[in-house]
C-alpha positions in Angstrom: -25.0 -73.8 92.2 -25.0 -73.3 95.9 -29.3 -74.5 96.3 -30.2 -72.2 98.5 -33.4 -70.5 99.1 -33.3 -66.8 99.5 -35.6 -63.7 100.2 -34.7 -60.5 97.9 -35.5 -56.9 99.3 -36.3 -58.3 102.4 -37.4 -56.5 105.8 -35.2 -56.3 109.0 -36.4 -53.9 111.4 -36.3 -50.4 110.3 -33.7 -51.7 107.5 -34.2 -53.3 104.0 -31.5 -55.8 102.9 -30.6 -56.9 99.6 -30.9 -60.7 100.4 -32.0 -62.6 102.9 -30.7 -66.1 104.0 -33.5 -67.8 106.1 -31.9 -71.3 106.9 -28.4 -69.8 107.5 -29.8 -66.5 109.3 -27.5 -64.8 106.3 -27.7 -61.6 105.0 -26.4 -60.5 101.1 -25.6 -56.9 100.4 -24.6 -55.9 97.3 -22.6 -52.6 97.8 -22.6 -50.6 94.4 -19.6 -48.5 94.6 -21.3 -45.1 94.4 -23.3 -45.1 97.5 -21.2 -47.4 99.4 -18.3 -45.1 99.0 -19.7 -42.1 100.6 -19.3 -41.0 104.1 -22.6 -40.8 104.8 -23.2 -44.5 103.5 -20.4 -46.1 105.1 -21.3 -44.7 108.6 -25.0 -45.5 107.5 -24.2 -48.9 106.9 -21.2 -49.1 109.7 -24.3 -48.8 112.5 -27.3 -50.9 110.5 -24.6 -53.5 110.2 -24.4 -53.4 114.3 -28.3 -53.5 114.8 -28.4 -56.3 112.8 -25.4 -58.0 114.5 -26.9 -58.2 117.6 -29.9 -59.5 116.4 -28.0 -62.7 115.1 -27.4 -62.1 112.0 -24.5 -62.9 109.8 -23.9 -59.9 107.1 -21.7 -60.5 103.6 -21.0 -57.6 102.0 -20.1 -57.6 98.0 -18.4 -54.9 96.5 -19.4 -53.6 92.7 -15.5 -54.5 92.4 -16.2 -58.3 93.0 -19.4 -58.7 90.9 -17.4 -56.7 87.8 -14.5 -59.3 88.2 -14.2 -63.0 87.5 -12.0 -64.5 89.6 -12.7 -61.9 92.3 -16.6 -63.3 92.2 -15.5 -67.2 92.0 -13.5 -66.1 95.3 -17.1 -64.5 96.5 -18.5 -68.0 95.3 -16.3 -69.9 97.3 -16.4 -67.6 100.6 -20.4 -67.8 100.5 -20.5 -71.7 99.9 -18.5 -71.9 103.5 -20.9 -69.6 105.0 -24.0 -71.7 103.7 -22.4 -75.2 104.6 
């Protein structure tokens, strides 16, 4: 579909991402709602998301919402085929 090559569980630094996007300098994260909802988490993932910022990195975050919904994952589709072009 999109023909990209991608690196899962991947190290950054002191963090672990869920996908890594060589050629685009892309990161995937997959937030489950669970974790990602907690307070903890979302300040957690509020400062790895800076570190990895100013290293150049792009970060997409997906919800549990989107990957449990249709048209809300053809919208995720859509939104990561512009960030690959």
């Amino acid at each position: 579909m999109l023909n990209i090559s991608f690196i899962a569980e991947y190290s950054i630094g002191p963090y672990d991402v869920d996908f890594y996007v060589p050629s685009r300098n892309l990161i995937i994260e997959a937030d489950g709602t669970y974790w990602h909802s907690r307070p903890e988490t979302i300040e957690r993932d509020a400062k790895r998301d800076t570190y990895l910022k100013g290293l150049g990195y792009v970060i997409f975050r997906i919800p549990q919402e989107t990957l449990e919904n249709e048209d809300s994952l053809v919208t995720c589709y859509y939104q990561l085929k512009v960030l690959i072009a």
